[in-house]
Gaussian input, Z-matrix of N, CA and C with variables (Angstrom, degrees):
# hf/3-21g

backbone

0 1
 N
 C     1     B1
 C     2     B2     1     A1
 N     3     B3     2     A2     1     D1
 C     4     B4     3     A3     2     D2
 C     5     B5     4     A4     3     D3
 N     6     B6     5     A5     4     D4
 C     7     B7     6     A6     5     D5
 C     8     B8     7     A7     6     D6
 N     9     B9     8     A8     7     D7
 C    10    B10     9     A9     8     D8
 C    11    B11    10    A10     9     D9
 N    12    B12    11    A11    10    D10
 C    13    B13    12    A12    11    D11
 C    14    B14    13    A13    12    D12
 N    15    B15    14    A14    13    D13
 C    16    B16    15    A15    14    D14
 C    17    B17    16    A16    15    D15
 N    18    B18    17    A17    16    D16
 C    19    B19    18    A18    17    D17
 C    20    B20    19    A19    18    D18
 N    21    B21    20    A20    19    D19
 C    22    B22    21    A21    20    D20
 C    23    B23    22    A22    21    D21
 N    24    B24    23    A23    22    D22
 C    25    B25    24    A24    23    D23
 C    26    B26    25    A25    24    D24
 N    27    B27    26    A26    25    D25
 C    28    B28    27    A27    26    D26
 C    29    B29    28    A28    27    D27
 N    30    B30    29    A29    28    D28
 C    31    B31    30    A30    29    D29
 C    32    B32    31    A31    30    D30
 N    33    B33    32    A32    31    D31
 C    34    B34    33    A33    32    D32
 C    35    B35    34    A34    33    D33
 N    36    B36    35    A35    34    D34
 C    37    B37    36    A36    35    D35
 C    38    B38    37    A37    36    D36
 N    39    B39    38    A38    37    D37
 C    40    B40    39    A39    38    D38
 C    41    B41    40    A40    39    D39
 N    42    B42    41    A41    40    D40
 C    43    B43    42    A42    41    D41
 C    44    B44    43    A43    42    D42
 N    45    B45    44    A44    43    D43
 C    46    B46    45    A45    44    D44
 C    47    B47    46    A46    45    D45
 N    48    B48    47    A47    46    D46
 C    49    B49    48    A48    47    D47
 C    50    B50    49    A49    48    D48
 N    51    B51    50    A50    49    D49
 C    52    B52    51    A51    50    D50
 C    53    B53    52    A52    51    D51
 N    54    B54    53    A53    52    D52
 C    55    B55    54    A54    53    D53
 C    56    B56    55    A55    54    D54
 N    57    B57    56    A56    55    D55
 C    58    B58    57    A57    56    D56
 C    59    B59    58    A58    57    D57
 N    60    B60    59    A59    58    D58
 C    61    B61    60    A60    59    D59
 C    62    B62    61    A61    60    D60
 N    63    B63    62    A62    61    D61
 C    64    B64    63    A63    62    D62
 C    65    B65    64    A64    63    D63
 N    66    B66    65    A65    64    D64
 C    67    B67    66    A66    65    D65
 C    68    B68    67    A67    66    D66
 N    69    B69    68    A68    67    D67
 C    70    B70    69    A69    68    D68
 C    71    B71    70    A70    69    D69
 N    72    B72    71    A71    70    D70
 C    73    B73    72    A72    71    D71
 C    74    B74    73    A73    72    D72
 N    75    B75    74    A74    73    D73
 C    76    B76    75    A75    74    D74
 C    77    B77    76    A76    75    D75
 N    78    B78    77    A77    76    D76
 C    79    B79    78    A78    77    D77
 C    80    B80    79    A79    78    D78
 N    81    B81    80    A80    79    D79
 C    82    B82    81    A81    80    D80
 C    83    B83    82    A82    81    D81
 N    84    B84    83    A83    82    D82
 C    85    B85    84    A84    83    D83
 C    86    B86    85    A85    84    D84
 N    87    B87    86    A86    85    D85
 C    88    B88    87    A87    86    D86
 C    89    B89    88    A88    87    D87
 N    90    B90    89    A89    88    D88
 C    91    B91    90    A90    89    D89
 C    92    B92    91    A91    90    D90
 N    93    B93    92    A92    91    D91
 C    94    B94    93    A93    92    D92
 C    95    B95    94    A94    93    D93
 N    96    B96    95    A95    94    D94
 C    97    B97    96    A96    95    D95
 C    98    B98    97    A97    96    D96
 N    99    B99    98    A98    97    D97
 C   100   B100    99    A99    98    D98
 C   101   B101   100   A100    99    D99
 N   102   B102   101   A101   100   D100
 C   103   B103   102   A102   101   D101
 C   104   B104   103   A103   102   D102
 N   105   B105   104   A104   103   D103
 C   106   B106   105   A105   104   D104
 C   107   B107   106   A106   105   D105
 N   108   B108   107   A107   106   D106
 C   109   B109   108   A108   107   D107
 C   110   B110   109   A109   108   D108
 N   111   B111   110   A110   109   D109
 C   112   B112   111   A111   110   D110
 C   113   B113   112   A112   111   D111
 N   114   B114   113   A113   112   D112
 C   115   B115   114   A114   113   D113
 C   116   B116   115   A115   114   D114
 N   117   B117   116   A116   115   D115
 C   118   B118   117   A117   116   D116
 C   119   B119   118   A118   117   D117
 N   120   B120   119   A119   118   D118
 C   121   B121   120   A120   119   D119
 C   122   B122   121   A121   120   D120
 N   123   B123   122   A122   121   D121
 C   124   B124   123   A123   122   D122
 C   125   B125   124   A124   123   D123
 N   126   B126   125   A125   124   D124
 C   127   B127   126   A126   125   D125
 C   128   B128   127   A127   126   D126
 N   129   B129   128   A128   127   D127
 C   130   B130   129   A129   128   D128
 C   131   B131   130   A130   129   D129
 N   132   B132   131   A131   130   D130
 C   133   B133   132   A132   131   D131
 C   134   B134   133   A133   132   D132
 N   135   B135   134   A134   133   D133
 C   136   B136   135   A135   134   D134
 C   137   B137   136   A136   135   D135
 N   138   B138   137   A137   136   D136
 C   139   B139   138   A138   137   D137
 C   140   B140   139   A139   138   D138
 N   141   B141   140   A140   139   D139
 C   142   B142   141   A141   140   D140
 C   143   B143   142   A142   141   D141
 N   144   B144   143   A143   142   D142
 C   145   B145   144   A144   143   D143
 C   146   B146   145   A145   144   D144
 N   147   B147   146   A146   145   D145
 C   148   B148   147   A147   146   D146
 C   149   B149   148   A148   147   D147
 N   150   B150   149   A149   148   D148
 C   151   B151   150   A150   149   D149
 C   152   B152   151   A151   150   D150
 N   153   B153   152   A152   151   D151
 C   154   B154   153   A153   152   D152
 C   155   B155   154   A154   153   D153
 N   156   B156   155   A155   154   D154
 C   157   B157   156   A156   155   D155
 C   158   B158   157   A157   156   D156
 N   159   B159   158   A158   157   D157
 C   160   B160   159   A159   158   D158
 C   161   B161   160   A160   159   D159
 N   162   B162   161   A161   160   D160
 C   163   B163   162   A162   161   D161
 C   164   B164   163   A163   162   D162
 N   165   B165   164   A164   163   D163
 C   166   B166   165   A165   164   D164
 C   167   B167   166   A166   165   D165
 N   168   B168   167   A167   166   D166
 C   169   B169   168   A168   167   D167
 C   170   B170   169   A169   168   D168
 N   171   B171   170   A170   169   D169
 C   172   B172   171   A171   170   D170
 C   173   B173   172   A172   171   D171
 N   174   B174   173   A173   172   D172
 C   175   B175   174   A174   173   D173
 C   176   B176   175   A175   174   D174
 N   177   B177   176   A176   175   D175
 C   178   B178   177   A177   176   D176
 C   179   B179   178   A178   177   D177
 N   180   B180   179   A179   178   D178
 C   181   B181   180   A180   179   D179
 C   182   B182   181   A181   180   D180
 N   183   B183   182   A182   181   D181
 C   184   B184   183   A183   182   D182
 C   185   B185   184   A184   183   D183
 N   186   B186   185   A185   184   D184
 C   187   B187   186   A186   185   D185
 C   188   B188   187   A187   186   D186
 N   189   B189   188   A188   187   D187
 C   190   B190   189   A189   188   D188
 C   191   B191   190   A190   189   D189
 N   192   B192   191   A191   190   D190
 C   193   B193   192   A192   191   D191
 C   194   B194   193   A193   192   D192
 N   195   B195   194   A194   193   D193
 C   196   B196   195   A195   194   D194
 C   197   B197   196   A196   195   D195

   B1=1.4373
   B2=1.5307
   B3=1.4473
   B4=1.2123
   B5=1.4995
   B6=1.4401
   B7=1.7872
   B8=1.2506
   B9=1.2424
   B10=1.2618
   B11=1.0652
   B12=1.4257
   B13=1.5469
   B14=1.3994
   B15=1.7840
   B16=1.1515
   B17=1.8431
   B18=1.4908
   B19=1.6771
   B20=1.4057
   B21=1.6420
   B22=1.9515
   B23=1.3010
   B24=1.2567
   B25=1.5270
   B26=1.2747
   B27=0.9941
   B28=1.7858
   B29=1.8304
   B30=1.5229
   B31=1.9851
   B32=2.6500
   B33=1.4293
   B34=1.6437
   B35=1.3120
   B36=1.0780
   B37=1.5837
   B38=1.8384
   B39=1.2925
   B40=1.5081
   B41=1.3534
   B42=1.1339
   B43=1.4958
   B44=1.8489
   B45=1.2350
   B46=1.6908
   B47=1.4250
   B48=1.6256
   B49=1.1268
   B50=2.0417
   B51=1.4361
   B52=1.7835
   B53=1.3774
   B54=1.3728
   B55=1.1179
   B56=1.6918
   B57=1.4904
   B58=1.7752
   B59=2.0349
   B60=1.2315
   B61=1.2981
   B62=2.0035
   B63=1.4830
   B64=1.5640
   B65=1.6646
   B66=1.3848
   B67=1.6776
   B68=1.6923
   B69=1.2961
   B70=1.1179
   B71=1.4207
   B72=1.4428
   B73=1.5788
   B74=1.1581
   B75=1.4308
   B76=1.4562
   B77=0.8520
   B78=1.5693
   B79=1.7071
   B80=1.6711
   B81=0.7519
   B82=1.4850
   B83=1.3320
   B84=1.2609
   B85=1.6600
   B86=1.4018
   B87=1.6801
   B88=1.7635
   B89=1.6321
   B90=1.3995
   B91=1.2643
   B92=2.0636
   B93=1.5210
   B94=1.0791
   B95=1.4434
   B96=1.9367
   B97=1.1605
   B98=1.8644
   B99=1.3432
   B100=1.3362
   B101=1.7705
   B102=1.3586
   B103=1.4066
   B104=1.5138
   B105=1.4760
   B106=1.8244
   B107=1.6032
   B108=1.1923
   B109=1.7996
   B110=1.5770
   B111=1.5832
   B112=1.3942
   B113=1.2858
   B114=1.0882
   B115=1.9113
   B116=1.8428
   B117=1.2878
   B118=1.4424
   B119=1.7097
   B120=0.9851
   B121=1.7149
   B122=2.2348
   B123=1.4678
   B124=1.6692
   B125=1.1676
   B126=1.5217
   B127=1.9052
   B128=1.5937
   B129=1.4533
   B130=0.9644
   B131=1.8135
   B132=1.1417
   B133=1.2612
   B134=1.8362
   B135=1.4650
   B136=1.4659
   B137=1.6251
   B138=1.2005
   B139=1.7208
   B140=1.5032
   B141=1.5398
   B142=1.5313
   B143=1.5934
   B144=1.4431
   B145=1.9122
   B146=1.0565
   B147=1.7180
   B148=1.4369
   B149=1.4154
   B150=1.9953
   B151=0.7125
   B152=2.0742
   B153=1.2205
   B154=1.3459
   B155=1.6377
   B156=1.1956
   B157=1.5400
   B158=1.7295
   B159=1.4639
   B160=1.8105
   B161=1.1058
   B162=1.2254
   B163=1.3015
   B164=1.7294
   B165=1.0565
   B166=1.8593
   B167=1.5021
   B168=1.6004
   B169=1.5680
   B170=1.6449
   B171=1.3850
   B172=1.5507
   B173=2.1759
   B174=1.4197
   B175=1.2833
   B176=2.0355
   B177=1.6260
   B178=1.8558
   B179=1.2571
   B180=1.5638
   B181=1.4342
   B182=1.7679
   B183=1.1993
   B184=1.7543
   B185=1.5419
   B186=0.8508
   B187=1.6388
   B188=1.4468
   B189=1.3823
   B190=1.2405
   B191=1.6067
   B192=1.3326
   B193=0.9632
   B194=1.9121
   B195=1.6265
   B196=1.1155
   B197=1.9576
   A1=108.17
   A2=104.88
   A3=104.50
   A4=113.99
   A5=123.37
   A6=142.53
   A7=103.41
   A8=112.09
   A9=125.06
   A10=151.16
   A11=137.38
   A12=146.42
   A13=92.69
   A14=138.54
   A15=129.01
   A16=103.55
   A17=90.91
   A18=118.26
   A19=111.35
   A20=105.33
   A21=104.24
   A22=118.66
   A23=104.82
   A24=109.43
   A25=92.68
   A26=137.46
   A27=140.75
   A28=109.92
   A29=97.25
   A30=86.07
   A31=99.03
   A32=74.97
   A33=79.80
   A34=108.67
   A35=130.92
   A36=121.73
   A37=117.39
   A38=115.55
   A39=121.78
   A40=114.47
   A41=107.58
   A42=104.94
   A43=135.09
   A44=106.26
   A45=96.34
   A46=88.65
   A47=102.61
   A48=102.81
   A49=101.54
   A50=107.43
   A51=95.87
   A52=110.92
   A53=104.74
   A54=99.73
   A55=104.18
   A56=111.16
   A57=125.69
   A58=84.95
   A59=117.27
   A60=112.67
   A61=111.64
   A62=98.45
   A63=123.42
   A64=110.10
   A65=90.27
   A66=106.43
   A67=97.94
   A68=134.57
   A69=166.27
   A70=142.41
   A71=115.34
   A72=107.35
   A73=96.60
   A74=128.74
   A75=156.63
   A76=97.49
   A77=117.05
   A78=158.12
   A79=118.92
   A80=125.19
   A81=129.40
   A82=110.89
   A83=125.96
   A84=123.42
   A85=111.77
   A86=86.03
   A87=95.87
   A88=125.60
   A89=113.26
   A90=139.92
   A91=92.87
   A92=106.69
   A93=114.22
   A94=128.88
   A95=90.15
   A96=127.48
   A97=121.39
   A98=107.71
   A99=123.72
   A100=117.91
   A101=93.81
   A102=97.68
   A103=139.83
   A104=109.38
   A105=124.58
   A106=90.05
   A107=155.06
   A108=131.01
   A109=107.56
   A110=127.91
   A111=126.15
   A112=123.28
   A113=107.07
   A114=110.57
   A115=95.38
   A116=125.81
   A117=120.53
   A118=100.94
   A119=95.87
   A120=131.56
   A121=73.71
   A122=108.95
   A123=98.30
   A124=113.41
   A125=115.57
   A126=133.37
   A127=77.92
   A128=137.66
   A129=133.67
   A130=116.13
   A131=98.45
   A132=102.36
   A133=126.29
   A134=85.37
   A135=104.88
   A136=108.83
   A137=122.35
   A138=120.75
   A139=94.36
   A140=122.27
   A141=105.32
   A142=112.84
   A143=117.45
   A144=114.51
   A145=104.49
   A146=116.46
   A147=122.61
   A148=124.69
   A149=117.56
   A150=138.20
   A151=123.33
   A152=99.86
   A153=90.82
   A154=120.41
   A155=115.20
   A156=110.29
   A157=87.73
   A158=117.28
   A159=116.89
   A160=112.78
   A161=140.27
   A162=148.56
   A163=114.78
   A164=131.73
   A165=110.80
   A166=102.66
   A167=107.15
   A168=116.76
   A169=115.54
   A170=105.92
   A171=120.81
   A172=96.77
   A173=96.93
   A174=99.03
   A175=132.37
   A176=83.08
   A177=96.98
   A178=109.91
   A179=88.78
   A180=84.89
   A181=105.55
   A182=121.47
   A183=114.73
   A184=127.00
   A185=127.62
   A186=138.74
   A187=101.01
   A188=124.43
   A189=132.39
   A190=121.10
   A191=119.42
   A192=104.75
   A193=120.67
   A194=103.87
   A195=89.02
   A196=95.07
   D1=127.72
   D2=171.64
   D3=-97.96
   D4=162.83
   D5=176.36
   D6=75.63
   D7=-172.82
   D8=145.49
   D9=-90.81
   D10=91.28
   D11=-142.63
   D12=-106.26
   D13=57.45
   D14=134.88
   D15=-132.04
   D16=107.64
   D17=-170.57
   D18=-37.91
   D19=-23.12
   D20=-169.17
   D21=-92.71
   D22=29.23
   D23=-178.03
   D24=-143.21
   D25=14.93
   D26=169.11
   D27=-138.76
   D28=-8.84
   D29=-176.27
   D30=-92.93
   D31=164.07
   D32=-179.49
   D33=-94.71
   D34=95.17
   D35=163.83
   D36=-20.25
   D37=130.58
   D38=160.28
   D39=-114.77
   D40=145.08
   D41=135.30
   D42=-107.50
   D43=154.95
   D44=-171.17
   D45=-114.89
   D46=144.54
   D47=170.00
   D48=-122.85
   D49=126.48
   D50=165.18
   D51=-107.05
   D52=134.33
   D53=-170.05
   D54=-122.15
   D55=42.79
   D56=168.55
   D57=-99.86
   D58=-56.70
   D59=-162.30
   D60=-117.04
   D61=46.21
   D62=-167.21
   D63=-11.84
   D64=86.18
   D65=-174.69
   D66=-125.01
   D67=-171.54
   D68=143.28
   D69=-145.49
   D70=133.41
   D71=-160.13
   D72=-151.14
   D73=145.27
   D74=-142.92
   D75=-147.30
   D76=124.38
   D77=170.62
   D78=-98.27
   D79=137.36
   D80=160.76
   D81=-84.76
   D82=-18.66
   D83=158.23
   D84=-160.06
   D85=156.96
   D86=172.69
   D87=-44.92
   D88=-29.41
   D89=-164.38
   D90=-69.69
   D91=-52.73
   D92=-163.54
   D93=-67.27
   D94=-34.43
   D95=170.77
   D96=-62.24
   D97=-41.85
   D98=172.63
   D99=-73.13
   D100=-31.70
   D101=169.89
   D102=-102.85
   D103=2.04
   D104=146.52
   D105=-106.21
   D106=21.43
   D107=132.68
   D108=-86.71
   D109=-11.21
   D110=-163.46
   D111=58.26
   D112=42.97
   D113=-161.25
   D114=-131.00
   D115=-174.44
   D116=179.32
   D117=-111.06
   D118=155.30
   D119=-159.97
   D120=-53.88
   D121=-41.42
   D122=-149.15
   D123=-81.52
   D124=1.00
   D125=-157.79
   D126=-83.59
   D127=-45.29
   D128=-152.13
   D129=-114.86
   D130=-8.52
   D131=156.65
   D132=-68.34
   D133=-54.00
   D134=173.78
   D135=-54.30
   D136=-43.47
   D137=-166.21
   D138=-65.51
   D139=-46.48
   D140=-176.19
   D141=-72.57
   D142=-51.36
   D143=151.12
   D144=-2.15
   D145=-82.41
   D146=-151.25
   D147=-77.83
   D148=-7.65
   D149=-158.34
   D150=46.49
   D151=40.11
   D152=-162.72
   D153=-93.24
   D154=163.74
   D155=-136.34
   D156=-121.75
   D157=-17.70
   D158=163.58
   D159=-53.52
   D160=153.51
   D161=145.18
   D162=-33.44
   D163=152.58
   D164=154.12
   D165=-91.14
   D166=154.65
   D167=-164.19
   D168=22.44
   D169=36.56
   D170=155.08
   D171=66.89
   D172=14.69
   D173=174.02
   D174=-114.22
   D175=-29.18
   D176=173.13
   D177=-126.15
   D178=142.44
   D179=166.73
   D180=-126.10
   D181=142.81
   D182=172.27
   D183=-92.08
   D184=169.17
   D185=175.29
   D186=-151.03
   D187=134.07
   D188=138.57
   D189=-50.87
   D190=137.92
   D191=176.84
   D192=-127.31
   D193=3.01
   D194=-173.72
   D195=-148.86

């Protein structure tokens, strides 16, 4: 077997922040993160890509955190 096939030593920690119901919640990956928001892994790839400073659907916003 080649690489490394345990994800927690290669995924980026986030945090989400919503700020309709001013909570915050911390992921061990984007992957994890995209999949308790129901959204695709790339909605949130792209926001750090794009560096963008809107909310998505004016409801999250992300930070890397580690």
């Amino acid at each position: 077997m080649v690489g490394n096939t345990n994800n927690k030593y290669n995924s980026q920690q986030i945090e989400v922040s919503d700020i309709k119901n001013n909570t915050t919640t911390y992921y061990d990956s984007i992957s994890e993160a995209a999949r308790a928001l129901n959204i695709n892994k790339s909605v949130i790839d792209m926001f750090f890509k794009n560096n963008q400073q809107k909310p998505y659907k004016g409801q999250y916003t992300f930070t890397k955190t580690k």
